[in-house]
N, C-alpha and C positions, 0 to 999 in steps of 0.2 A: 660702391662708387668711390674714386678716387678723390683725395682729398685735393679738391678746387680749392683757390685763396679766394678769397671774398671779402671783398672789404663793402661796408655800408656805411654813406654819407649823408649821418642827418639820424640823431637818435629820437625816432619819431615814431609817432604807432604801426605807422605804415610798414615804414622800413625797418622796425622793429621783429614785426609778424610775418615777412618773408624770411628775417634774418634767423629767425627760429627753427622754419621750415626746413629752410636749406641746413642749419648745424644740425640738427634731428637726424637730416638723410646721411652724413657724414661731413661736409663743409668745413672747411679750415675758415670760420669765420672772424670776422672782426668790424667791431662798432664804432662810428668815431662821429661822439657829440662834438658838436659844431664848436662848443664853450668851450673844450678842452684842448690840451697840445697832445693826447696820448689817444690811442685805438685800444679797446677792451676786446680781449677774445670772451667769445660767444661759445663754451661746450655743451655738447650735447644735453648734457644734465642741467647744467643750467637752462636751458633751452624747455626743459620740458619740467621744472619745478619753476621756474618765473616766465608763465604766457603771457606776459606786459611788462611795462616797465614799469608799473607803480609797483609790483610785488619785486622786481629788479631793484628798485632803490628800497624797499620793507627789510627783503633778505640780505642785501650785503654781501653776495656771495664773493669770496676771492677770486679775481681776476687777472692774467695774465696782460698786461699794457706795454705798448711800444710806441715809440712815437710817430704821428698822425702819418709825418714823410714816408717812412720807413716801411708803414703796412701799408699806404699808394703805392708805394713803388713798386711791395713785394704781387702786388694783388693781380691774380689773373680777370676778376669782376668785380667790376668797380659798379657800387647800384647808389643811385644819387638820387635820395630820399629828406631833402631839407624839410626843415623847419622856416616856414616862411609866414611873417609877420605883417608887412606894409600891404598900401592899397592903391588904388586907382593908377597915378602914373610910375610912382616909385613897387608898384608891386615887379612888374617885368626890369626893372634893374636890382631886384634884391636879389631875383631866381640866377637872373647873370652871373652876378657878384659872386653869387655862392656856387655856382657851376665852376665859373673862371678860377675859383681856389679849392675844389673837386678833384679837379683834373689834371691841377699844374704838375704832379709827380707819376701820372703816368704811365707806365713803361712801354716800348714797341710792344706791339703783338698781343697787349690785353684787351679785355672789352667792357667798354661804356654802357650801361643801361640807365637811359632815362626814366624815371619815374612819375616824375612831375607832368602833368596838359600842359599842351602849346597850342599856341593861338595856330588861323591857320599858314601852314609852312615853316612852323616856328623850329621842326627839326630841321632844316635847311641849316638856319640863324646858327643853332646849337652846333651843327658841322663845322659850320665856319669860324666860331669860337673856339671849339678843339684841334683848328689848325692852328690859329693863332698862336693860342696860349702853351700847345705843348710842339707844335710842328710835325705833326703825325697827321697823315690824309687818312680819314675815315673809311674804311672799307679795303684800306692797302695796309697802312703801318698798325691800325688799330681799328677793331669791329667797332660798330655804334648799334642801339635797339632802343624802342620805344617802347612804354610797358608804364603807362599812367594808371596809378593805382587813387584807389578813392572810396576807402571806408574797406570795411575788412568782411563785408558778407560776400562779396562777391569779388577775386581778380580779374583780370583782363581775360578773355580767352584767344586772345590774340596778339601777337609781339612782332612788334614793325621792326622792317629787316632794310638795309639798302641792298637793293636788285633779290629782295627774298632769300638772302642767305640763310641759311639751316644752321643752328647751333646745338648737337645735340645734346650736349654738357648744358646747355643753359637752360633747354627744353627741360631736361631730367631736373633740376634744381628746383624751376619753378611750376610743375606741373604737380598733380596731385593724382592719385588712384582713379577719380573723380572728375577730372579735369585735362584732361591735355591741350597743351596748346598748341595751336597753330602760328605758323609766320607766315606775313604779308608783308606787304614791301611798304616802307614808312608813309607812303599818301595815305594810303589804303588808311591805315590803324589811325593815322589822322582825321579821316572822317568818319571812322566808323564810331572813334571818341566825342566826334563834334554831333554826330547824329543823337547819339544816345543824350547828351547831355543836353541840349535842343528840346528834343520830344519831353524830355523829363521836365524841364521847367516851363516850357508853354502846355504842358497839361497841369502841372500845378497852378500855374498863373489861371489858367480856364476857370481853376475850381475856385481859385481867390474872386478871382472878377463876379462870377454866376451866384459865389453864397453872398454877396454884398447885398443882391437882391433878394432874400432870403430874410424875412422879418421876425424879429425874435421874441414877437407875441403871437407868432403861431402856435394851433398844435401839435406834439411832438410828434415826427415823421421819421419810419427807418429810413424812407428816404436818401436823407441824408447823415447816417448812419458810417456808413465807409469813409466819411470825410470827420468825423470827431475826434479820430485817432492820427489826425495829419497834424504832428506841432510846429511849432516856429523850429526845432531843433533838424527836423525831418526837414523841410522846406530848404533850407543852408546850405548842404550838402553839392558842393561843388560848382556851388555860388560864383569864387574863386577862376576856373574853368570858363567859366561863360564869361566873365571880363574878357578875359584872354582874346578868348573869340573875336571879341567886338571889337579889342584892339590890333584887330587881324586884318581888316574891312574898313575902304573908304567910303564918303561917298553914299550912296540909297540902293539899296535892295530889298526885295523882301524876306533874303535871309538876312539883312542885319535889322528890319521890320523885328523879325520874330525873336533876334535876341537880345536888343535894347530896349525893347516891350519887356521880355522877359525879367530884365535886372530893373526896369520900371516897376513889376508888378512887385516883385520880392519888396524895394524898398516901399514902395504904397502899402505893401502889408504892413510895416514897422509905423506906417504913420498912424495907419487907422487902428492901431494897436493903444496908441498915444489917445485919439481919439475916444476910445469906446473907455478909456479909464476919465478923463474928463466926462464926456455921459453918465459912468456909474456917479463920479461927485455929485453931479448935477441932480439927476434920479433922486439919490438918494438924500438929499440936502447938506453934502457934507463939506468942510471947509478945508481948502489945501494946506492948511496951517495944522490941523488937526487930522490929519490925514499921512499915512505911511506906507507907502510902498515897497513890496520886495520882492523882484525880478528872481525868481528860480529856475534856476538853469543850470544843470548840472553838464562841465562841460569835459570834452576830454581835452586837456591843456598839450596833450602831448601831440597831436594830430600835425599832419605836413601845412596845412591851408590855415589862414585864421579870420576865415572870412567868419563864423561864427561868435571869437572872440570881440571882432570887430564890429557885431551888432548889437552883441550884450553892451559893448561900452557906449554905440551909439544912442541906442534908445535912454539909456540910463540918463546918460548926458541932455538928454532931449528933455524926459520927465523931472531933471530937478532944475532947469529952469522955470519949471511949472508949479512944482512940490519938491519941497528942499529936503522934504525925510526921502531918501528913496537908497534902498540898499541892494547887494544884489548876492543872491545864494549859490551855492556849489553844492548842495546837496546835504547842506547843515541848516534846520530850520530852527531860527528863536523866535518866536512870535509874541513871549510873555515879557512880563513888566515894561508895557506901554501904555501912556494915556492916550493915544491916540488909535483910531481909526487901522486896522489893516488891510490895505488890499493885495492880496498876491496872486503874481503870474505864472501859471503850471508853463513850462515852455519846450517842456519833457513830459511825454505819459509818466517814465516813474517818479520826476518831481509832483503830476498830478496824483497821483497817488498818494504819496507822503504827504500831500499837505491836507489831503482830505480825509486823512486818516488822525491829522492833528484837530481839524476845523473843526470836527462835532464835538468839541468842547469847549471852543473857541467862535468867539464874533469877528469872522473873518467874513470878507468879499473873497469871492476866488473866480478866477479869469482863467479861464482856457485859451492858452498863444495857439488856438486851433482854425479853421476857415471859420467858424462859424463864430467865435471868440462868443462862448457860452461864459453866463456870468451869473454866481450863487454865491448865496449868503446863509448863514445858521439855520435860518429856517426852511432853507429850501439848500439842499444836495443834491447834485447833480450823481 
């Protein structure tokens, strides 16, 4: 393969793990944290001794760096992979912001790959933003593609085209042995995004609403077995997405019925999450003053979306108006030298794990952030 320039905007896991791909296969690539004023080349070696970037910031490898303009400019593919932070109305002018200073360098004749969900027609919006800001018509002066990436087990198998153009260089970049992709024309890949992320959370919502009826002095059922291993961490995942949607749509439907239900049911999870730990005090006669809470949730901080980051801080925020101890883990448990009370929340199977591998020594409560939110104490493990 010929060495493509490639530049990626937004040092994030996403766009981290294509960017690895693509310098592997040959790629003349280049990285450019959003923090920074310089672009880090990506080689191959590097590529395939640091598969993240936490082992990227461990190693320290020496890096080739230019500045941010200079590798836009030079860049035949530009993949616009931000780090996006804000919420509800300010989340779609952060994605703007950072698209609008993406693009402003450039050049005739390169091409744009979105990365990021759009509400629906949102590549419309994004077309008409890269006329503005660089004066280049989409599909004449400079290609455009859609290619919304989300979570790293699975890419897109399909990349929105206007009028279906064919990229074969772009195909080859981001396809796999295992994988090839197809192009569709940008509607298309727009709903074929909006379907999957739909069905995915009005069936997790299904299972939220049905286990609430589910009483937890029954006895134990495989039953509901398939649903233990669903956490708060799992359920998150493209949370983000579904806003979008809903800020797509005026007005009543019963497709925005099924998506503002949706982002209903996700936060009703987070309440009764709040609840069922006010129940364990209650249960077990314990007093919020003497009582300690610690939110484990190992999170990936580097990720495009922070709808995740954004509910570990909600809830926290929620339960120390309630209980002023309440801490929140990344995957480092202390549980010892306290006089009080500990309850923690697995909000990860492997945080479940680790904490119950600490508990049988320890008088801990431990909560499962799962539909069923299972809840054990020393003398009872789950």
């Amino acid at each position: 393969m010929a060495k493509e320039k490639v530049v990626i905007y937004g040092l994030t896991t996403e766009g981290y793990f294509i960017a690895c791909q693509m310098a592997i296969k040959g790629a003349d690539v280049y990285l450019i944290d959003e923090s920074s004023p310089t672009a880090i080349s990506l080689k191959p070696e590097v590529a395939k001794n640091c598969p993240d970037i936490d082992s990227l910031k461990e190693d320290e490898p020496i890096l080739t760096a230019v500045p941010v303009d200079v590798a836009v400019s030079k860049a035949e593919y530009l993949f616009f992979t931000p780090r996006i932070r804000k919420i509800n109305a300010d989340l779609k002018a952060e994605i703007n912001s950072k698209f609008k200073e993406a693009i402003k360098k450039v050049k005739k004749g390169s091409t744009v790959i979105y990365c990021l969900a759009t509400g629906h027609q949102g590549n419309s919006e994004n077309i008409t933003i890269l006329k503005h800001v660089t004066g280049f018509d989409a599909g004449k002066s400079v290609s455009y593609y859609y290619f919304p990436l989300n979570g790293l087990s699975k890419t897109p198998s399909v990349i929105g085209s206007l009028k279906k153009i064919k990229d074969k260089k772009l195909s080859a970049l981001l396809s796999t042995s295992k994988d090839e992709k197809t192009f569709v024309d940008i509607s298309s890949a727009e709903h074929i995004h909006a379907i999957q992320t739909i069905k995915r959370f009005s069936g997790i919502c299904s299972i939220l609403e049905i286990c609430k009826l589910v009483k937890n002095n029954t006895e134990p059922n495989t039953t509901f077995d398939d649903f233990k291993n669903m956490y708060l961490d799992d359920m998150m995942n493209g949370l983000d997405d579904l806003r979008l949607l809903s800020s797509s749509f005026e007005g009543s439907s019963p497709l925005l019925y099924l998506i503002n239900g949706s982002i209903k049911g996700i936060n009703g999870y987070a309440k009764r999450l709040i609840e069922i730990i006010r129940i364990t005090l209650k249960n077990h006669e314990l007093k919020a003053s003497k009582t300690k809470i610690i939110l484990s949730w190992t999170l990936d901080k580097n990720q495009m979306r922070g709808e995740k980051v954004e509910m570990l801080n909600s809830i926290t925020s929620k339960l120390r108006d309630y209980i002023g101890d309440v801490e929140t883990s990344d995957g480092l448990l202390d549980f010892f030298h306290s006089d009080k009370t500990t309850i923690a929340i697995a909000c990860t199977e492997s945080d479940y794990k680790k904490i119950k591998e600490i508990k049988q020594n320890q008088d801990i409560f431990l909560i499962k952030a799962n539909p069923l939110f299972e809840v054990s104490n020393k003398s009872k493990i789950i």
